[in-house]
PAFILO-633603 format. One record per residue: residue in one letter; x, y, z of N, C-alpha, C in turn. Coordinates in steps of 0.02 Angstrom, whole numbers, plus 32768, in hexadecimal, padded with zeros to 4 digits. Atoms other than C-alpha are relative to their C-alpha. Example, Ala and Ser with C-alpha at 12.3 -4.5 7.8 and 13.67 -1.06 7.14 Angstrom:
BEGIN
A802D7FC5800082677F1F8186802D803C8000S7FD67FC57FFD82AC7FCB81657FD980378025
! end
This chain:
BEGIN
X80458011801272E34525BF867FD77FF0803EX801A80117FD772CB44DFC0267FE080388029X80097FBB7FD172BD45A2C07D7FB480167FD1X804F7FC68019722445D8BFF07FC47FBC800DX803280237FEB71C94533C0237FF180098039X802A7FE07FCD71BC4569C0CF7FF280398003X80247FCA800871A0460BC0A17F9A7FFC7FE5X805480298029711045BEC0367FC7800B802EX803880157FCE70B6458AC0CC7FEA801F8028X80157FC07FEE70BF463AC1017FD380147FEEX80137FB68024706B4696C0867FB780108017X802F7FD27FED6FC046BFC0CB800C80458028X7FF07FC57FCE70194734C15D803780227FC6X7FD87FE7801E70A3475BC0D27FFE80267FC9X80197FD8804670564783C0387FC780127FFEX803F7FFA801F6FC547C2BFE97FF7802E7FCFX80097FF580526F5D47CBBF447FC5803D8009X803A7FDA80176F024858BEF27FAA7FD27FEEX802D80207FEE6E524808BEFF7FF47FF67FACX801C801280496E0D47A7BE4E803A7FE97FE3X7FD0801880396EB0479BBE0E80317FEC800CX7FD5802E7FD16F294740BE9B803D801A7FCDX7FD17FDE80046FC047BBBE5D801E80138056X7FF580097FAD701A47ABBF19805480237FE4X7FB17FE77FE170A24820BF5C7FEB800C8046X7FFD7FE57FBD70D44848C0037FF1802B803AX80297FCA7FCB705C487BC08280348039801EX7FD27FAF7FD0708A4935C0C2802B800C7FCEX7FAC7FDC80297102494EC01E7FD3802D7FBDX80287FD2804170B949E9BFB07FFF80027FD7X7FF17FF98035711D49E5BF397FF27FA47FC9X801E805A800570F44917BF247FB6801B7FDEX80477FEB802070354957BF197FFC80147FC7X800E7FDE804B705849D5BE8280177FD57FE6X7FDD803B802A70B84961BE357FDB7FBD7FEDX801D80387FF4703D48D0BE587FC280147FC0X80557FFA801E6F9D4937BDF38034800E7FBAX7FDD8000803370334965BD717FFD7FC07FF1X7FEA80338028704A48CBBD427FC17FD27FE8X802C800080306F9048B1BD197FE580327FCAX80127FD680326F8F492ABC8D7FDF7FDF7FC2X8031801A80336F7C48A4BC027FCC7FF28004X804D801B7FED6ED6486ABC727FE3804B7FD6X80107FC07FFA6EA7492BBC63800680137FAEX801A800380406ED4493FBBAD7FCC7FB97FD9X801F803180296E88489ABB767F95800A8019X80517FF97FF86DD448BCBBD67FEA803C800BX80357FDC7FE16DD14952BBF4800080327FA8X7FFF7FDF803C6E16499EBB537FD47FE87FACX8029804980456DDE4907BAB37FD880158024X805380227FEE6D4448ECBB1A7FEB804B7FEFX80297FC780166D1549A7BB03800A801B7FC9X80107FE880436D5F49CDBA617FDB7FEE7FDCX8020802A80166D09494ABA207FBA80157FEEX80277FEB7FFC6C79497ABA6C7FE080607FCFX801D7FC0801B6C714A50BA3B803A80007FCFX7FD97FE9802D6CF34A50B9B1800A7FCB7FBBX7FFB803780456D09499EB937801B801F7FCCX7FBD7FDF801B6DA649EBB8F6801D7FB67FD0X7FF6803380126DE74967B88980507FFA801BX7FC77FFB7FE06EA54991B8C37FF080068040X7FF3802D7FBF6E7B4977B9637FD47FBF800AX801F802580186E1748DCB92D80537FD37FF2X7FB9801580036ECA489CB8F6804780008031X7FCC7FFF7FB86F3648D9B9907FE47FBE8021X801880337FC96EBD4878B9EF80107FA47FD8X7FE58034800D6ED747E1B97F80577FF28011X7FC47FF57FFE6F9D4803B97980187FF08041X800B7FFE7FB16F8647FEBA4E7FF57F9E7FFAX802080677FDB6F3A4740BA42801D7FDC7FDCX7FDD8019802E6FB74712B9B180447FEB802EX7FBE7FDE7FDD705F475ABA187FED7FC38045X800A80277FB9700846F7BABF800C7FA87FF3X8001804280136FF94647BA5980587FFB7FECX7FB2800E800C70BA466CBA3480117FF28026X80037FF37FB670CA4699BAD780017FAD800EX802380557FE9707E45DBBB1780537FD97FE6X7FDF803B802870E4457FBA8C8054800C8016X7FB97FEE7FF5718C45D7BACB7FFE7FE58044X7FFA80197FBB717245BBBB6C802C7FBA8002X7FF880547FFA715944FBBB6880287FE57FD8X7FC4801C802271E044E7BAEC80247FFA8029X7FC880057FDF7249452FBB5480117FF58036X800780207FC2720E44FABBFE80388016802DX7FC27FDF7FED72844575BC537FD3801C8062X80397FE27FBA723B457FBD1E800D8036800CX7FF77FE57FE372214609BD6880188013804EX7FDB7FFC7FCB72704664BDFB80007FC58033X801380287FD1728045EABE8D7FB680218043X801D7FEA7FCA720E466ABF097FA37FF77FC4X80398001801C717B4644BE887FE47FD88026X801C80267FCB715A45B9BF0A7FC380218037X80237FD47FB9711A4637BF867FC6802A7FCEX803D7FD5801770C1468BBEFC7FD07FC87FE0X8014802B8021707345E0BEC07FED80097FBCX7FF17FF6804870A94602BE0C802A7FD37FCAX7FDF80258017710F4580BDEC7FE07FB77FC2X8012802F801E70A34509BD8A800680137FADX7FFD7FF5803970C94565BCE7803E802C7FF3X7FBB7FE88021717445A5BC7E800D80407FFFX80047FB9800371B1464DBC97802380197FBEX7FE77FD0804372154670BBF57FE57FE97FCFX7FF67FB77FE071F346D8BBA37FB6801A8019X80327FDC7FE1717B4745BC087FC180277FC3X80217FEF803A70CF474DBBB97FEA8055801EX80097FAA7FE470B6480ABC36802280167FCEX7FE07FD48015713E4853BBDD80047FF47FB3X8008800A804471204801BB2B7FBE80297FE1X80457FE6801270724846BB297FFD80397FF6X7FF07FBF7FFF70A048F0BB74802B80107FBEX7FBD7FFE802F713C48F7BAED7FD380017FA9X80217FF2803770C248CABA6B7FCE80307FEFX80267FD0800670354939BA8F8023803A7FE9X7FDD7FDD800570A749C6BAA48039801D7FB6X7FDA7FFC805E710C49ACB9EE7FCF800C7FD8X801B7FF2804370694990B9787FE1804F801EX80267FC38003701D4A2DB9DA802C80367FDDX7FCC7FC1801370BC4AA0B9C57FF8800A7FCDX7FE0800E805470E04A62B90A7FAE80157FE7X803F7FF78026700F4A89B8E97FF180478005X7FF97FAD7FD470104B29B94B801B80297FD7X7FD27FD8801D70974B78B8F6800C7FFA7FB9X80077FF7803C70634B44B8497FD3802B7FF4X80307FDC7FFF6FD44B90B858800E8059800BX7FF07F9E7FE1701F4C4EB893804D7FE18037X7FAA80047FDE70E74C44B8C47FED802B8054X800E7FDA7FCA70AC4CD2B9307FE17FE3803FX801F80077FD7705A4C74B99480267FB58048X7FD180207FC970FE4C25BA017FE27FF98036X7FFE80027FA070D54C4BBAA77FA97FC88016X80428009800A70234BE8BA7C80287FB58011X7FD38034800870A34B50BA4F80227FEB8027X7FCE80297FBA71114B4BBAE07FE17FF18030X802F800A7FD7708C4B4BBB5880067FC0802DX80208050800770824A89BB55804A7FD7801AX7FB880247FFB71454A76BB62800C7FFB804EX7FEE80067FB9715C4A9BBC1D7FEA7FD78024X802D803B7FC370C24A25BC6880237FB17FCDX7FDE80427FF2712349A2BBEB804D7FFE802DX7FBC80097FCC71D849ADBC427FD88009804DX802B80097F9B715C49C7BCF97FF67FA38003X801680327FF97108492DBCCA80377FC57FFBX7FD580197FFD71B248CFBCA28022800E8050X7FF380137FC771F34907BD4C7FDB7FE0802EX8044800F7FBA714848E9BDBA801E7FAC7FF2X800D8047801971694823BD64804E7FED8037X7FD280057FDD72164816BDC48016800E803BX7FF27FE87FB571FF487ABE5D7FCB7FD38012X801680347FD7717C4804BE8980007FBA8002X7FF1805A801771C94774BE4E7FF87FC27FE3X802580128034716D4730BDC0804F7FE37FE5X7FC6800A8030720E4734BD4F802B80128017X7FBE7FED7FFC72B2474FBD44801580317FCBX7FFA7FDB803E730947CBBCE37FF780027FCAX7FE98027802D7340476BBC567F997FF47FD9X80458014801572824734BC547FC9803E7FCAX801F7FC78016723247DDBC48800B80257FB7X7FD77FD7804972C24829BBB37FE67FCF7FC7X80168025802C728E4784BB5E7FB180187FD7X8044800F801471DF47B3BB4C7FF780387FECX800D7FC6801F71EE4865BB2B802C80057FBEX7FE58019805A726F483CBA907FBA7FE77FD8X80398018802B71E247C0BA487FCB80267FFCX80207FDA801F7170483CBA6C7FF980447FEDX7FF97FCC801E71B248C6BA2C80127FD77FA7X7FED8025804A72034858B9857FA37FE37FD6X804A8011801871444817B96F7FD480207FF3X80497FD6801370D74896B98B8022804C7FB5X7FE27FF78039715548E9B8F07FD97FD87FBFX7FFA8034802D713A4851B8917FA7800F7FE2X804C800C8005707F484BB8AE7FEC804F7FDAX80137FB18018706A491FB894800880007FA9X7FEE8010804870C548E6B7E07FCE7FE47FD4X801E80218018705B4868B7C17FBD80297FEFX80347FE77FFB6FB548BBB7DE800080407FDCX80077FCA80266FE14969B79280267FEF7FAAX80038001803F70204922B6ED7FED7FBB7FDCX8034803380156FBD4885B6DA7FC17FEF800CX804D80187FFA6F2A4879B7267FD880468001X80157FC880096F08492AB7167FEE800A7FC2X80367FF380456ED7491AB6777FBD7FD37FF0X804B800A800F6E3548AFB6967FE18018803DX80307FD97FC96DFC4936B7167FBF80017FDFX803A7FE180246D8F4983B6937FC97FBD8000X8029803F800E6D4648CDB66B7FDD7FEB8044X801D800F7FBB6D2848ABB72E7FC4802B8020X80317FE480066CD64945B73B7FBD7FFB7FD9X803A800B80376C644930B6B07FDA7FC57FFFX801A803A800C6C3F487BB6D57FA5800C8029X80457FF67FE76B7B4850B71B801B7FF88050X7FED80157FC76BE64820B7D180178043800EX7FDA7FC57FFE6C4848CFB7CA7FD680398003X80177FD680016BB74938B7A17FC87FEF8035X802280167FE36B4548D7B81D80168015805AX7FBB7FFC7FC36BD748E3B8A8801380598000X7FDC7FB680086BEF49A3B87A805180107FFFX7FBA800780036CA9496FB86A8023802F7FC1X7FDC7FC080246D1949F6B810804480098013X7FBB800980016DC84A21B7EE7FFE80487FFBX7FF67FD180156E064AE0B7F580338018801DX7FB380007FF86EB64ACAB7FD8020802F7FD0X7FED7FE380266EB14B1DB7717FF280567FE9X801D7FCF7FD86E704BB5B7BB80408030800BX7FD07FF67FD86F004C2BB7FA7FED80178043X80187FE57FA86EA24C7DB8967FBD7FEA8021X803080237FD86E224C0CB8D47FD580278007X801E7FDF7FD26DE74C7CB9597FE080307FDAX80177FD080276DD54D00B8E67FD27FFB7FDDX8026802380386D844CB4B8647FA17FF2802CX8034800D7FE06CFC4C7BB8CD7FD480368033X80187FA77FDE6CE44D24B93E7FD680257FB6X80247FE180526CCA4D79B88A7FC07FE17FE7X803F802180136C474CF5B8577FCE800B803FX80237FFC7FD66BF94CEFB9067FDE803C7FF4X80137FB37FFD6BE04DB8B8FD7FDB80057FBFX802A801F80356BA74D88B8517FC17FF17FEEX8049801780116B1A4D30B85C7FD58014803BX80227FD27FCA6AE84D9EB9077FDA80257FE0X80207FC6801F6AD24E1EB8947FC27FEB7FC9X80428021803E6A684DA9B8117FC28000801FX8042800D7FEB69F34D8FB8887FE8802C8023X802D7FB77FFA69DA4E3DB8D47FE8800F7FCAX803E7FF4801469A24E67B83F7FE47FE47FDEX80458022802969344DEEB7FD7FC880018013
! end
């Protein structure tokens, strides 16, 4: 312990953070860098993805991921501090130590995103696997980036991608055969139709669907 406290007192010449978001690996190490912006993916889905579906889409299933995300994180918290399990000893040098590493909320998040998308994906059109796995590789990236720079420990990371793979199951359950039946009502409410909020899960080709209408009402209004 005594060797990562004088390391500690290194870290301006030793480390350094991607700027805004003090994620620190090892100056001059490349593979540290990719690894370093990997392992803000949940930043990247949570503002860059919610904040714009939100914005051009008010999908009601992804209206529920995104809840399912801040549900899974409050587990996240409460596991932690139950289990008050420290992380690595070199978290010193990364000044990370003031909070519990198991289990890892990186790889719970990733683990969860990654399950309700697959399991929504592939209800919607089987065919559409390779749409589904997509999501699986940046979570196992984002589980390593959490250990090669010394955030967690193994043990930490598998913890968090179990819970969030077992959760974001649980939650996909929940939402497609219980609360999926007061879509219609959410939609229809004076907040839903005000909000332009909509559900078309029940759709099979999205894209399609909406190309067809687009070209649709092109044509309505040439000729009117």
């Amino acid at each position: 312990m005594a060797d990562y406290r004088e390391m500690a007192a290194e870290v301006p010449p030793l480390l350094k953070a991607i700027t805004l978001t003090h994620v620190r690996y090892r100056r001059g190490d490349k593979l540290g860098l990719f690894l370093a912006w990997v392992s803000l993916i949940p930043v990247f889905i949570s503002l860059g993805g919610f904040v714009s579906h939100f914005l051009f889409r008010r999908e009601l299933q992804g209206i529920c991921l995104a809840a399912g995300l801040l549900a899974s994180q409050f587990l996240n918290e409460l596991i932690k501090h139950s289990v008050a399990q420290s992380r690595p000893a070199y978290c010193e040098l990364l000044e990370a130590c003031d909070s519990p590493g198991w289990p890892s909320s990186h790889s719970q998040y990733t683990f969860f995103f990654a399950t309700y998308l697959s399991l929504l994906t592939l209800r919607r059109s089987p065919a559409r696997r390779v749409i589904a796995a997509l999501c699986w590789p940046l979570a196992f990236l984002t589980m390593l980036s959490r250990v090669y720079l010394g955030y967690h420990t193994v043990a930490q990371v598998f913890a968090g991608a179990v819970v969030g793979l077992v959760f974001g199951a649980i939650w996909y359950w929940i939402v497609n055969t219980m609360l999926v039946d007061y879509f219609p009502m959410i939609e229809e409410s004076a907040i839903g139709r005000w909000l332009y909020i909509k559900d078309t899960s029940h759709i099979p080709d999205v894209l399609k669907f909406e190309y067809d209408n687009a070209r649709a009402a092109r044509k309505k209004v040439a000729t009117d």
